[in-house]
C-alpha positions as semicolon CSV with decimal commas, in nm:
position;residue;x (nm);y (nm);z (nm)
1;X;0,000;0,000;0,000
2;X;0,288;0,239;0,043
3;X;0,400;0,226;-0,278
4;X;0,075;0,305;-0,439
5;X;0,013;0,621;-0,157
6;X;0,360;0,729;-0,223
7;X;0,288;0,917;-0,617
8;X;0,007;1,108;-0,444
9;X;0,198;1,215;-0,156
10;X;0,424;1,327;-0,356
11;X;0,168;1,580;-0,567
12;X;-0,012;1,706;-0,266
13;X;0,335;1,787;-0,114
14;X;0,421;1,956;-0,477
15;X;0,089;2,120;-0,474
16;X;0,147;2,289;-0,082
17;X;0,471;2,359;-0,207
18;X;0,294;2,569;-0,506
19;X;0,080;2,765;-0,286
20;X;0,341;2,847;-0,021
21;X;0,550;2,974;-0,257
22;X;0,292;3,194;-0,408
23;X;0,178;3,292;-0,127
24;X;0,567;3,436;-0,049
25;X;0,553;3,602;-0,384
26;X;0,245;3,792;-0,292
27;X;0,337;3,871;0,057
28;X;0,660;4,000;-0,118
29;X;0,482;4,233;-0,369
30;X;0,224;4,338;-0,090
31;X;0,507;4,443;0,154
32;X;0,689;4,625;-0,112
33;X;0,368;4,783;-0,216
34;X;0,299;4,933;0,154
35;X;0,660;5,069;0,104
């Protein structure tokens, strides 16, 4: 069984990874913005 969970770990952890890093970018233009 943990070799057939372990592909869609792996693109939920992608996908977070995504939306964190988004989320940084925005943060980073917001802060500058308010600057």
């Amino acid at each position: 069984m943990a070799e057939e969970n372990t592909p869609e770990v792996k693109q939920k952890s992608g996908f977070d990874f995504k939306i964190i890093i988004a989320g940084l970018i925005i943060f980073l233009i917001a802060m500058g913005a308010s600057y």
